[in-house]
C-alpha positions in Angstrom: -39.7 -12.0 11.7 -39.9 -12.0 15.6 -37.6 -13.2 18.2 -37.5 -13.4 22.1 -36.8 -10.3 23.8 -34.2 -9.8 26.1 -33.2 -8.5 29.6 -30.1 -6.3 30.1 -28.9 -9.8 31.6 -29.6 -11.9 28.5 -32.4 -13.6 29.6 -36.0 -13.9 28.0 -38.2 -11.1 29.1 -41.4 -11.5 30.7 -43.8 -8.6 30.9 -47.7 -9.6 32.5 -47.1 -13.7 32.4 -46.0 -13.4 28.8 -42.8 -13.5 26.5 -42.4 -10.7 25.0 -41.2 -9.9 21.7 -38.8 -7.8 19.2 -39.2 -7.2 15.8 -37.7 -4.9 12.9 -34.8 -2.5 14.3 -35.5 -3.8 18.3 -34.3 -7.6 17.0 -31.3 -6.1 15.0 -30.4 -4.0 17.7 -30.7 -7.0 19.8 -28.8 -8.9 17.6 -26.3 -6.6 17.3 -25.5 -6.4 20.9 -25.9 -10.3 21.0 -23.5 -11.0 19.1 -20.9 -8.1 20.3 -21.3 -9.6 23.9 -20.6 -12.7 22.8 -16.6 -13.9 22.6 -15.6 -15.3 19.1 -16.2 -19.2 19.7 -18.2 -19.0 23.0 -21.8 -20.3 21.9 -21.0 -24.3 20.9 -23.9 -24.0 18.4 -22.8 -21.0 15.9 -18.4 -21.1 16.7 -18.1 -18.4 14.3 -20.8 -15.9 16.1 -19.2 -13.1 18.4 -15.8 -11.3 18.4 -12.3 -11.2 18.8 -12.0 -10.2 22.3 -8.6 -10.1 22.1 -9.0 -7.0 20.2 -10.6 -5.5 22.8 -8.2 -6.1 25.9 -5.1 -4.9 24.4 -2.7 -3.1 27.0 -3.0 -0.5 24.7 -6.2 0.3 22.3 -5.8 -0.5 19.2 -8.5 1.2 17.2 -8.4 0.1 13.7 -8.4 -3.6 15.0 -11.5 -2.6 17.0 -13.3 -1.0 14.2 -12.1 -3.8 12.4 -13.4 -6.6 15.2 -17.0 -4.4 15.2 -17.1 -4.5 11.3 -16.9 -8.5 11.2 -19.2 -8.6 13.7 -22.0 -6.5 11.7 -21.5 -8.3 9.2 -22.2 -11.5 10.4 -25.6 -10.4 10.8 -25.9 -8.4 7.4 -23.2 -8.1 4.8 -24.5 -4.7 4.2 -23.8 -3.2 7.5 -21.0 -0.3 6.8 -19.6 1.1 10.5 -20.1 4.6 10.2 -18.6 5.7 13.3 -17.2 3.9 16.9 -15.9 5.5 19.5 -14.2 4.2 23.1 -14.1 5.3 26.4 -12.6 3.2 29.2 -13.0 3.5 32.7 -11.7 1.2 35.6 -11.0 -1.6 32.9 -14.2 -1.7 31.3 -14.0 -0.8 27.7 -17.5 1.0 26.6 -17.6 1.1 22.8 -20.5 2.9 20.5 -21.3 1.9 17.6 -22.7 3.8 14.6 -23.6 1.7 11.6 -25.9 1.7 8.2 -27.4 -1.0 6.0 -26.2 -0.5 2.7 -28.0 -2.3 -0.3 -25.7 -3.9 -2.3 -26.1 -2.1 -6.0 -24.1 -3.2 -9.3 -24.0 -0.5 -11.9 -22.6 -0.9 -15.4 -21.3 2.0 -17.3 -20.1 1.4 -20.7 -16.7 3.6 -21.5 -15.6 4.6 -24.8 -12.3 4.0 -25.0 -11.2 4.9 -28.5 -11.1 8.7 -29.1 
């Protein structure tokens, strides 16, 4: 799959008269920071993309409910997006967050256990 890619602003990019394009990790990437941008209920065609941003501008940080708000937010793009890591810095009210994440392939494993001895 392909998508539109975007400027830092959000807007379709154009490079030589063209659209360009992002595929593979550039369009999750993409998505990723789509959908983090975007507060929970904001975009009247998808109410249940984005995230809390309540979470976010708390007098003071809360950040298990951040982690929390970022994990939701993966996984509305792939159930099997684990947060690995996030950390916070905030400087003259602007909250930067990074994000480390993994896919995760969802795996079922049986094991049969004896349980008479």
């Amino acid at each position: 799959m392909k998508d539109f890619a975007l400027n830092e602003n959000g807007d379709i990019l154009i490079e030589d008269r063209d659209i360009s394009y992002v595929r593979d990790s550039k369009q999750e990437i993409q998505k990723i920071r789509q959908v983090l941008g975007t507060k929970l209920g904001e975009w009247e065609y998808d109410a249940n993309e984005g995230i809390d941003f309540g979470a976010l501008s708390q007098k003071h940080i809360d950040l298990q409910r951040i982690r929390e708000t970022i994990q939701n937010a993966l996984r509305e793009i792939s159930e099997s997006y684990v947060l690995q890591d996030c950390s916070i810095e905030a400087t003259d009210h602007v909250l930067y967050i990074k994000v480390s994440a993994e896919k995760q392939k969802s795996l079922e494993v049986y094991i049969p256990v004896n349980t008479k001895e």
